[in-house]
C-alpha positions as CSV (number, residue, x, y, z in Angstrom):
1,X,308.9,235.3,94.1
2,X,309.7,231.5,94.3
3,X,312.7,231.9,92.2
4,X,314.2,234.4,95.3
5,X,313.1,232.2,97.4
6,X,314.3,228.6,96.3
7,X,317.7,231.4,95.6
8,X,317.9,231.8,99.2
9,X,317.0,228.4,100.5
10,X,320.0,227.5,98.3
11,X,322.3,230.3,99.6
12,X,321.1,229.5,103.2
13,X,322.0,225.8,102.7
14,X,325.7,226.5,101.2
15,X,326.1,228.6,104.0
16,X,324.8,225.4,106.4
17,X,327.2,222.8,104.1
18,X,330.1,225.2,104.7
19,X,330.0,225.1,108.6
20,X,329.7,221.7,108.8
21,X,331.7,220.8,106.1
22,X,335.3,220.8,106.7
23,X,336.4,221.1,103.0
24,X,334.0,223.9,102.1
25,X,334.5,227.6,102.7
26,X,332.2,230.4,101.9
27,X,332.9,234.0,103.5
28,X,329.5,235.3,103.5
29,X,326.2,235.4,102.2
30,X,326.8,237.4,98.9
31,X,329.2,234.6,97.8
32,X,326.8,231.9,98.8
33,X,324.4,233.9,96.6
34,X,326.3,234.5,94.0
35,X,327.2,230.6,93.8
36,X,323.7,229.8,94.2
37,X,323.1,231.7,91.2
38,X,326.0,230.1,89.2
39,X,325.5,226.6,90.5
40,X,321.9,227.0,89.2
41,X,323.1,228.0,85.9
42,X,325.3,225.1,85.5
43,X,322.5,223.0,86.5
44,X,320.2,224.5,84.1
45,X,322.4,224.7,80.8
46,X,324.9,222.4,81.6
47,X,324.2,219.4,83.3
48,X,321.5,218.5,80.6
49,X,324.4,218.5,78.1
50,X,326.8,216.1,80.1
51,X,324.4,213.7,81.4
52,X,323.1,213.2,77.4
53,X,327.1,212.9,77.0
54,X,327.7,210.3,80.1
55,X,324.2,208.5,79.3
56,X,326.1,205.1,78.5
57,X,328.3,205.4,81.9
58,X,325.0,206.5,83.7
59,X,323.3,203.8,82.5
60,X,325.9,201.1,83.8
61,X,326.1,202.7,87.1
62,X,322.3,202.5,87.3
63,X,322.1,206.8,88.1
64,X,325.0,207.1,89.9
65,X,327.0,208.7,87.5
66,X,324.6,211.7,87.9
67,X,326.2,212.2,91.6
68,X,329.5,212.9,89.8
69,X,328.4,215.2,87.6
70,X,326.8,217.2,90.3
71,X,329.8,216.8,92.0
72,X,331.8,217.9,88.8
73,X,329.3,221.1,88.6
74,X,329.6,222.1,92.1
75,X,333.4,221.9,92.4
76,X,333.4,223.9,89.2
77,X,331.5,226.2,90.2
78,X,333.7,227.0,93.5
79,X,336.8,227.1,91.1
80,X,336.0,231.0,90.1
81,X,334.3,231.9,92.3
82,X,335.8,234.8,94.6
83,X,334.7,233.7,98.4
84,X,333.6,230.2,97.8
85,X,336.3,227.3,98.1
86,X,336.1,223.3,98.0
87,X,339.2,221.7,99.0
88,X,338.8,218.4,97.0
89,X,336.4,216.0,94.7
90,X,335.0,214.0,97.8
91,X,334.0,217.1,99.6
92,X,332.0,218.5,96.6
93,X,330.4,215.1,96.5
94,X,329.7,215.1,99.9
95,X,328.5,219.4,99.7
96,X,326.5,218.9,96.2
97,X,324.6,216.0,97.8
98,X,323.8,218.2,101.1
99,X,322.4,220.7,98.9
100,X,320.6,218.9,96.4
101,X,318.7,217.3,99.1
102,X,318.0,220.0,101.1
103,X,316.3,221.8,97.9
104,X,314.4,219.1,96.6
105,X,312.6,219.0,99.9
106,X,312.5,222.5,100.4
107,X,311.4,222.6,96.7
108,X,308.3,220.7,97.5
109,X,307.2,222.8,99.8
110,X,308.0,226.0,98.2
C-alpha cells in the first residue's frame, strides 16, 4: 500500500512540476505514472552505480554533484518516454529538485 501511494504522490507531483514548469510537459496521468515508475527505477538501480562512479567529483563539490545526477536521471528518463517531455538540462534540474523534495516530505509522513 505505501509503495502505490508514495507512486502517486510522485505521479501527482510530476503532474504539479509540469504546470508550473515551463520546460516540462506531461499529457496525462498514465504518463506521469509511468515516469514515476521509471524514474524510480533509475533511482533504485542506477543512481547507486553513478554516484559510487562520481564519488571523487561529489566529494569536491561537497554533495552537489548528487543534484546533477538526479538531474541526469530525470532528463533521461523523459527522453523515452511517450507523453513526458523536458526541454533542457536546467529544467530537469529545476523538475528533479521539485520532486525530490516534495517526496521526501511526503515520504515522512507516508
Amino acid at each position: 500500500m505505501k509503495l502505490i501511494t508514495k507512486l502517486l504522490l510522485t505521479s501527482l507531483t510530476l503532474l504539479v512540476v509540469a504546470e508550473y514548469v515551463p520546460g516540462i510537459d506531461i499529457e496525462g496521468f498514465y504518463p506521469a505514472l509511468v515516469a514515476a515508475i521509471v524514474i524510480g527505477l533509475l533511482n533504485l538501480f542506477v543512481k547507486p552505480i553513478l554516484v559510487l562512479l562520481t564519488l571523487p567529483i561529489t566529494i569536491v563539490t561537497l554533495g552537489l554533484f548528487i543534484v546533477v545526477i538526479n538531474a541526469s536521471l530525470f532528463w533521461f528518463a523523459a527522453s523515452f518516454i511517450d507523453g513526458f517531455s523536458v526541454d533542457g538540462f536546467w529544467y530537469a534540474v529545476v523538475g528533479s529538485l521539485i520532486v525530490s523534495i516534495v517526496s521526501a516530505i511526503g515520504n515522512r509522513y507516508i
